[in-house]
C-alpha positions in Angstrom: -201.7 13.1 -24.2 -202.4 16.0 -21.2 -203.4 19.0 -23.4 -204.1 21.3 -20.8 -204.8 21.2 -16.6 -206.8 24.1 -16.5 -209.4 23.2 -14.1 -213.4 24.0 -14.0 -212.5 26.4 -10.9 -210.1 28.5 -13.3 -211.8 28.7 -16.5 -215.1 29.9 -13.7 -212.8 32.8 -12.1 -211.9 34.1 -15.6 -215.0 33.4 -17.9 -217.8 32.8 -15.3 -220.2 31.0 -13.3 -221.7 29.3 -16.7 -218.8 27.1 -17.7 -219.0 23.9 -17.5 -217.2 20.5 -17.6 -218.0 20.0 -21.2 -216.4 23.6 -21.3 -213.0 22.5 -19.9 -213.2 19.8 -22.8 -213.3 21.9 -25.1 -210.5 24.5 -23.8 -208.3 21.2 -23.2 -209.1 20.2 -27.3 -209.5 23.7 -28.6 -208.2 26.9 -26.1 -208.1 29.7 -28.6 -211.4 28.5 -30.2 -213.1 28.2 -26.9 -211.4 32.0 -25.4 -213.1 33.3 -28.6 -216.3 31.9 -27.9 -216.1 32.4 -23.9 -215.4 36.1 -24.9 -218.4 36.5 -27.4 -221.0 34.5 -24.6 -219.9 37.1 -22.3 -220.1 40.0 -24.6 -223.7 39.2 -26.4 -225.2 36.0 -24.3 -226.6 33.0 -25.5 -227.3 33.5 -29.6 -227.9 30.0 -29.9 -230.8 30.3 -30.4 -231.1 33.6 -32.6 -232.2 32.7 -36.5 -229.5 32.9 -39.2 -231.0 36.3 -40.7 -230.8 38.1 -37.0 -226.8 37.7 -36.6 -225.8 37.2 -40.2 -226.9 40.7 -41.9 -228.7 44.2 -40.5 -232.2 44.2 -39.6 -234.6 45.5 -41.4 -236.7 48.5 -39.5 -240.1 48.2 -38.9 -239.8 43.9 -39.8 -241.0 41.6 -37.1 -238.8 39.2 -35.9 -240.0 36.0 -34.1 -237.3 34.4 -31.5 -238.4 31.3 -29.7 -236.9 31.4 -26.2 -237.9 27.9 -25.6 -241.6 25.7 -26.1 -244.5 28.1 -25.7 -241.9 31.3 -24.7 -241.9 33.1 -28.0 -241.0 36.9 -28.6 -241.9 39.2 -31.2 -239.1 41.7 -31.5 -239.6 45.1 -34.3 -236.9 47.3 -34.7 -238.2 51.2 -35.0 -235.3 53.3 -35.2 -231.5 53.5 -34.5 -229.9 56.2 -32.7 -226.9 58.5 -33.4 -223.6 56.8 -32.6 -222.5 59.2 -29.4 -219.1 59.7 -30.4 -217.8 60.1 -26.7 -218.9 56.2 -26.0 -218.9 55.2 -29.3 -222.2 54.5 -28.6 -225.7 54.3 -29.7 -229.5 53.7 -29.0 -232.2 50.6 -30.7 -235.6 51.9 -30.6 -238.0 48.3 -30.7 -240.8 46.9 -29.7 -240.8 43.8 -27.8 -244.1 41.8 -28.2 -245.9 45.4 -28.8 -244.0 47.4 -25.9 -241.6 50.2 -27.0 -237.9 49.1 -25.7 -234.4 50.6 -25.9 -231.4 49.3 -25.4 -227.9 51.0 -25.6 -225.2 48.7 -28.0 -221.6 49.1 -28.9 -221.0 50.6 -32.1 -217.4 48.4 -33.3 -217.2 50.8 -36.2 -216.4 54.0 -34.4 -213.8 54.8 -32.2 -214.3 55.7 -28.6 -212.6 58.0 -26.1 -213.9 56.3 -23.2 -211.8 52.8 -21.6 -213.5 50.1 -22.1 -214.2 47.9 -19.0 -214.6 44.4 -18.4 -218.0 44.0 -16.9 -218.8 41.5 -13.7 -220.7 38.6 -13.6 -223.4 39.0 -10.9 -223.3 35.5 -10.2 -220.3 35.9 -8.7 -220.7 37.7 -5.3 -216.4 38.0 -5.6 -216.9 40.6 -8.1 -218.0 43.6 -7.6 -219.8 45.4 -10.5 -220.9 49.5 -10.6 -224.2 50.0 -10.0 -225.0 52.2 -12.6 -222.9 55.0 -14.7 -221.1 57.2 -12.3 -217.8 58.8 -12.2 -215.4 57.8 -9.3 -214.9 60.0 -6.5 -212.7 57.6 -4.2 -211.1 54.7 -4.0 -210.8 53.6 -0.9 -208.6 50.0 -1.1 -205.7 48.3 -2.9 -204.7 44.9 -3.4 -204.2 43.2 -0.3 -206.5 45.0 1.7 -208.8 42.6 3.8 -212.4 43.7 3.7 -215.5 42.9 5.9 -219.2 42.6 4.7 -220.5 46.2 3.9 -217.4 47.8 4.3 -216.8 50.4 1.4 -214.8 50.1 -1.1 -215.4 53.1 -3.3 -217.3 56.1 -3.3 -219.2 56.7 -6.5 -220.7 60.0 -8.1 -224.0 60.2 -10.3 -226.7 62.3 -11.0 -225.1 65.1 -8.7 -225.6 62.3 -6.1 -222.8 60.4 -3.9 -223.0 56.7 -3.1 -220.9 54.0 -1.3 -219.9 51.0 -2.8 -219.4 48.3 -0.3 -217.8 45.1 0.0 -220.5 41.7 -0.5 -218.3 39.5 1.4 -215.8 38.9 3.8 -212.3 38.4 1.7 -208.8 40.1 0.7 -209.3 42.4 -2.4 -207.2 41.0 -5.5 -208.1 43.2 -7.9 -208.4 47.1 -8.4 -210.1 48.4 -11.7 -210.2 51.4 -11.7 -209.3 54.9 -10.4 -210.4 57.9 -8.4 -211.3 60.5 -11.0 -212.2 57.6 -13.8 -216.0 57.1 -15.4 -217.5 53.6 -14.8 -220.8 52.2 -17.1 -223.7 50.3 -15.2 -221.6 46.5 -14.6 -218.2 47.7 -14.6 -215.9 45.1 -13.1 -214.6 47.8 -10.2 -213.0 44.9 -7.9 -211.9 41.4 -7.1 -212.6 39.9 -3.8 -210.8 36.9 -2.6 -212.9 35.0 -0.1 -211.9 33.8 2.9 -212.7 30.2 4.3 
């Protein structure tokens, strides 16, 4: 029997340009099982390949992980020190080194409670989403659904590091989809808007 006519073009709109055939397969067979994964891809990436120890219990600080990538691509990751959660973002930052270079990255903590929305971020394959540029606050918004947009045209105006910048439109389209507000704070890859193309 027809379990579902969602095609490859709709689970690409919501979930991204990595879904494939095999994908829709497994929506059709399993939707709520494939949502959950689709939403976990997005959040984290590809773990497939992560070791059992790395995602099933806390790393150890100062113990060197190995991750093969793929034949001959191997990594060497040490975790150094973990941050304060910043109770603003909920927030907090991994000291490691990656194959003996000192790294940081900034993570979510799930455990603590934030006072800052959180955003769905935009997938930079897809040049009909358009993602912030880096953390700023939002001076301006300068379109609504329905407006029709050219190349370059602004969409926003954006506020960081006591500096202004312009957002502006990568393609030629009508804008679907409005994220976010003037006055609002934006993280680097914030989905800030939607752009129907035209053809």
């Amino acid at each position: 029997r027809v379990v579902s006519t969602q095609s490859t073009g709709d689970l690409t709109t919501k979930y991204g340009s990595w879904v494939s055939d095999r994908d829709v397969m497994s929506y059709a067979m399993y939707p709520s099982v494939f949502e959950e994964y689709a939403t976990h891809y997005n959040t984290y990436g590809d773990v497939s390949k992560l070791t059992s120890d790395m995602v099933l219990k806390p790393v150890d600080i100062g113990k060197e992980y190995t991750y093969t990538l793929d034949k001959g691509k191997r990594f060497y990751i040490t975790p150094v020190a973990i941050g304060q959660v910043d109770p603003a973002t909920a927030s907090q930052d991994i000291f490691f080194e990656l194959n003996g270079e000192p790294k940081r990255i900034t993570v979510q903590n799930t455990s603590s409670e934030s006072t800052v929305q959180s955003r769905p971020k935009a997938d930079p394959k897809l040049k009909n989403q358009v993602g912030a540029p880096m953390s700023a606050s939002v001076l301006e918004v300068r379109v609504a659904p329905g407006s029709k947009v050219a190349t370059g045209d602004t969409l926003c105006m954006l506020s960081a590091m006591k500096m202004e910048m312009i957002v502006a439109s990568p393609v030629c389209g009508t804008v679907t989809g409005v994220e976010v507000n003037g006055g609002e704070s934006v993280s680097a890859q914030d989905l800030l808007f939607t752009i129907s193309t035209e053809t």
